[in-house]
C-alpha positions as CSV (number, residue, x, y, z in Angstrom):
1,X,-4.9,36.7,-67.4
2,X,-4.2,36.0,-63.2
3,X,-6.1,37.6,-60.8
4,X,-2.8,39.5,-60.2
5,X,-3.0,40.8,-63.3
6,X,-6.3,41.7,-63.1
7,X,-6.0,43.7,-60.3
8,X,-3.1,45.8,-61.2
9,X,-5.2,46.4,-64.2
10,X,-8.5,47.4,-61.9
11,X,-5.7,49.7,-60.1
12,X,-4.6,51.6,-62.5
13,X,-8.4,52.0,-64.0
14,X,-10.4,52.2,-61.6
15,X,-8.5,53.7,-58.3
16,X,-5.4,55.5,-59.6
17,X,-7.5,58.2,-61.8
18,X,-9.2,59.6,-58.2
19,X,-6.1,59.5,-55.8
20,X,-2.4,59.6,-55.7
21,X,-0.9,56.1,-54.0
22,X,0.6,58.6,-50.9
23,X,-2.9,59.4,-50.3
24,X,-4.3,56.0,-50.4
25,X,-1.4,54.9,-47.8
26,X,-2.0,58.5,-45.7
27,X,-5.7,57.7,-45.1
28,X,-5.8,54.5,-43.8
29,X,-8.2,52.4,-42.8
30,X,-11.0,54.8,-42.9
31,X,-11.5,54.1,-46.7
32,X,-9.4,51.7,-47.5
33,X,-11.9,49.0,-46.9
34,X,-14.6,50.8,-49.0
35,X,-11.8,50.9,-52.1
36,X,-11.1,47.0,-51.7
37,X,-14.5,45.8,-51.9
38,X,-15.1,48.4,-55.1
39,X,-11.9,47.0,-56.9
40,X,-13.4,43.5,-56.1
41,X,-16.3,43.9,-58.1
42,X,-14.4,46.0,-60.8
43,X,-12.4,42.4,-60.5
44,X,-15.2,40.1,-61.0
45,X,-16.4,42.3,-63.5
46,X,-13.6,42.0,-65.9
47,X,-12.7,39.0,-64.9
48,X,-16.4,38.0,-66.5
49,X,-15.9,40.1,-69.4
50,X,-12.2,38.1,-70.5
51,X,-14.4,35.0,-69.7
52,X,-17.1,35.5,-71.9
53,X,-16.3,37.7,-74.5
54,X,-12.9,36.7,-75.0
55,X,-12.0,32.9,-73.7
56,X,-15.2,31.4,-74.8
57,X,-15.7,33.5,-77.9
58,X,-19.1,34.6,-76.9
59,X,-20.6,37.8,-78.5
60,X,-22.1,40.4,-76.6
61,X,-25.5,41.3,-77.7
62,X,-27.7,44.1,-77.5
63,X,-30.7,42.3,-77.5
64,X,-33.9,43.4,-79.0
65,X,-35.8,40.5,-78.6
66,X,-36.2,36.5,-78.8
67,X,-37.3,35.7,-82.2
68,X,-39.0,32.6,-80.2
69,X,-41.0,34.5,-77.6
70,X,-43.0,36.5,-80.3
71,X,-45.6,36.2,-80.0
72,X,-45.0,35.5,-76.3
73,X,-43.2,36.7,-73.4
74,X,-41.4,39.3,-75.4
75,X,-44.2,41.6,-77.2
76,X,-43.5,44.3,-74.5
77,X,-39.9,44.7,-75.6
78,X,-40.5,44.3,-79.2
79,X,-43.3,46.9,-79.3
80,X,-41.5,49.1,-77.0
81,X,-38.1,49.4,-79.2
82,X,-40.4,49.4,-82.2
83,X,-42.1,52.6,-80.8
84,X,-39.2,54.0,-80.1
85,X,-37.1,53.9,-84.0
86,X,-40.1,54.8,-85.6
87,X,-41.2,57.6,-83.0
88,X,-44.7,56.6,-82.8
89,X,-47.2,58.2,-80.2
90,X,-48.2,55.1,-79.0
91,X,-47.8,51.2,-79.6
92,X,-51.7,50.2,-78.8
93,X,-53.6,48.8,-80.2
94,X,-51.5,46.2,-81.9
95,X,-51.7,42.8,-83.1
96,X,-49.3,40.4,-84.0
97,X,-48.9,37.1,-86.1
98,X,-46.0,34.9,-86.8
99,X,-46.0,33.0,-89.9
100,X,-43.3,29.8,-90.2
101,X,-44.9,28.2,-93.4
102,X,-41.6,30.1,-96.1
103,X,-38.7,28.0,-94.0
104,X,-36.3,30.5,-95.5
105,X,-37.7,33.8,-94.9
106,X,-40.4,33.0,-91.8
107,X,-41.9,36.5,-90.9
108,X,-43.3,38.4,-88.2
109,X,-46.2,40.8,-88.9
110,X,-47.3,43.6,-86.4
111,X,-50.0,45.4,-87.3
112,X,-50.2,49.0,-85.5
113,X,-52.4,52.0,-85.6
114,X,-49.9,54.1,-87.5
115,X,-49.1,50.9,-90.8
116,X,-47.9,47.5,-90.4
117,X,-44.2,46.6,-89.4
118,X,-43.0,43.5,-91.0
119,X,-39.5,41.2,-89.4
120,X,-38.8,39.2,-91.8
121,X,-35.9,36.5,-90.9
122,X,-33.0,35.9,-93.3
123,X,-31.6,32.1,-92.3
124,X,-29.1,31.7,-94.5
125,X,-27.6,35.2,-93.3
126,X,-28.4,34.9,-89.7
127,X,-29.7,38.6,-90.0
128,X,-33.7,40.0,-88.8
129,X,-34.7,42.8,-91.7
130,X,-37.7,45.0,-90.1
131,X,-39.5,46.9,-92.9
132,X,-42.0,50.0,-92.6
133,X,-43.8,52.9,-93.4
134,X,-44.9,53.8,-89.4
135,X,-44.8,56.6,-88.2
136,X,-43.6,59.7,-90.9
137,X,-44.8,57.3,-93.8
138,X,-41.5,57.1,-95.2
139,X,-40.1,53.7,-95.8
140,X,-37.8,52.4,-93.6
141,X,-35.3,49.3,-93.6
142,X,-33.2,48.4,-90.3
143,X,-31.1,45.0,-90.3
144,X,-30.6,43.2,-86.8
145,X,-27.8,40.1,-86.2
146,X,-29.2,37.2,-85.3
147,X,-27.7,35.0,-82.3
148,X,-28.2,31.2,-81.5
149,X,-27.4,30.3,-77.3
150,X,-29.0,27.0,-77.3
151,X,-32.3,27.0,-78.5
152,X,-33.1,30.7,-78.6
153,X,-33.1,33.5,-81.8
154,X,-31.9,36.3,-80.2
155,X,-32.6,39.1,-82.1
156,X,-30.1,42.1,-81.6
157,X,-26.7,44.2,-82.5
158,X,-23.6,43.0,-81.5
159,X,-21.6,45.5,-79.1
160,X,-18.3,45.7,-79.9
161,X,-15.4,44.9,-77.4
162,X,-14.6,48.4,-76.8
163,X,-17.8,49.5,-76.3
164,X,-18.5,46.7,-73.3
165,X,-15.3,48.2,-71.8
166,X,-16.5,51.4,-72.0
167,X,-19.3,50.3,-69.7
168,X,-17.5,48.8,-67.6
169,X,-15.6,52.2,-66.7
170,X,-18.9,53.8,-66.9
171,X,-20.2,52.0,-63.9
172,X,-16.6,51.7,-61.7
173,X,-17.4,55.6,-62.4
174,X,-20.7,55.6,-60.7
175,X,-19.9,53.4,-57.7
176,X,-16.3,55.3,-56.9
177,X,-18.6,58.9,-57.2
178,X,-20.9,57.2,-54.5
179,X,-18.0,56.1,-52.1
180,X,-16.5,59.7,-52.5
181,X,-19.3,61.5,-52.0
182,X,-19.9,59.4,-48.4
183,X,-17.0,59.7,-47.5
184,X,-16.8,63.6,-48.0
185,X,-20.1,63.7,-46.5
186,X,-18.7,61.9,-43.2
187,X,-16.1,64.0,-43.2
188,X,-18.2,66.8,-42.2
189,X,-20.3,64.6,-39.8
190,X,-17.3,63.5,-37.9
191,X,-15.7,67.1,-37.5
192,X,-18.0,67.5,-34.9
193,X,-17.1,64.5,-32.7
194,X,-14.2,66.3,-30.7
195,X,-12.6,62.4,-30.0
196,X,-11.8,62.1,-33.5
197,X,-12.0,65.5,-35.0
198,X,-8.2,65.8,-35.1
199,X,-8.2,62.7,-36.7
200,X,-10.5,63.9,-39.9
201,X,-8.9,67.4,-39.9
202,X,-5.8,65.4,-41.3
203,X,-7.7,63.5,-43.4
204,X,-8.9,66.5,-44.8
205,X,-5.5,68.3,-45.1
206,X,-4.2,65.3,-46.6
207,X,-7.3,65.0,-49.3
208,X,-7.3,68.8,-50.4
209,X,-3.8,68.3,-51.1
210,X,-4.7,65.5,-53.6
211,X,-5.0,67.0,-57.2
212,X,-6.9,64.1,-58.5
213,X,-9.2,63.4,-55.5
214,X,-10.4,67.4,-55.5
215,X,-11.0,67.4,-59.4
216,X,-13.5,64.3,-58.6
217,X,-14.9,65.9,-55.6
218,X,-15.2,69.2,-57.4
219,X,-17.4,67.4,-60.6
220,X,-19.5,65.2,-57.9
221,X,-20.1,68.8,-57.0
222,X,-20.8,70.6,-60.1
223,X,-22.8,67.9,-61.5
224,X,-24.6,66.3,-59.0
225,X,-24.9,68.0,-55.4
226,X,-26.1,71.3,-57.2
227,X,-28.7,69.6,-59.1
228,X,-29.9,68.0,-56.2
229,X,-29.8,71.7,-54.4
230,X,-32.1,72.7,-57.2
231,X,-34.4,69.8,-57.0
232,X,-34.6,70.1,-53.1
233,X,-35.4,74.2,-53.9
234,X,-37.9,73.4,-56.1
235,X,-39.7,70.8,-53.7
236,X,-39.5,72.9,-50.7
237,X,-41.0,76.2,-53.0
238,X,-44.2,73.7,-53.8
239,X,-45.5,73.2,-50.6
């Protein structure tokens, strides 16, 4: 895909959902630049995504943990996502051992205060199988995919295509909230200014005319300016 391409594509994603194009052209300068450098980085970022997940056939992981850095560097992130499927209270004390001697099935023991977790790794299969009675006592079986960059075992769950996409539109959503909600806010700071006050108070007309640009502003409202009201409420009733 061109970089052309791409950015039509980051257009109609990422920029057309929150303003109509007569509003983008009405505006001018005042956010345009803002816009450009968010579409930049929504380009980069898919421009990474068709690079990596697509061109070089490289699969996106949700990584658990390196099957080489245990025991190692990556205890804290195994104990931590092993506290969290088997709800335990707490991960301490714990001990952990790593036994290579079965070259088909090596396996990884971690002994906790609720029963011991055992990860045992399937070769032939490429899969990690992590087996246990923690927590309720009930026996539980979870299988994890097993990826090889270089030298490492990455230990983890594949994320599907769509799902990386997802994110992707996730976080364009988060950064185009931010820019909105600045530029809203210095609206109202530059209303005061009486040099360019005229200036703004088309701005505004123009905006509030803007189905799609009020719905955002509306829901940056609703779900994020009142909570931080309430938050700010409760702080100032605590002193």
């Amino acid at each position: 895909m061109r970089i052309s391409s791409i950015a039509v594509t980051s257009s109609c994603l990422f920029l057309y959902p929150y303003f109509k194009k007569d509003t983008l052209f009405a505006i001018g300068d005042n956010l345009l630049w803002d816009l450009y450098r968010y579409l930049s980085n929504c380009c980069y970022n898919i421009e990474r995504y068709l690079k990596y997940s697509k061109v070089a056939d490289i699969p996106l992981v949700d990584q658990v943990f390196s099957w080489n850095r245990v025991p190692g560097k990556d205890n804290e992130l195994l104990m931590l996502h092993l506290q969290h499927i088997f709800n335990l209270e707490s991960i301490e004390p714990y001990d952990i051992k790593k036994q290579d001697t079965d070259e088909k099935y090596p396996t990884i023991t971690v002994k906790t205060s609720s029963a011991p977790i055992v990860i045992r790794l399937d070769k032939a299969r490429n899969k990690v199988v992590l087996m246990s009675t923690a927590g309720n006592g009930k026996y539980k079986e979870l299988e994890y995919d097993v990826h090889q960059p270089g030298q490492e075992l990455v230990v983890g769950n594949r994320i599907p295509h769509e799902e990386s996409i997802k994110q992707i539109v996730n976080d364009a959503e988060k950064q185009i909230e931010q820019l909105i909600y600045e530029f809203v806010y210095n609206l109202a700071s530059s209303a005061t200014d009486p040099d360019i006050s005229k200036v703004f108070l088309y701005y505004c007309k123009i905006l509030s005319g803007d189905r799609k640009f009020m719905r955002m502003v509306e829901e940056i409202y609703e779900n994020r300016h009142k909570g931080f009201e309430r938050g700010y409420a409760m702080l100032t009733n605590n002193q």
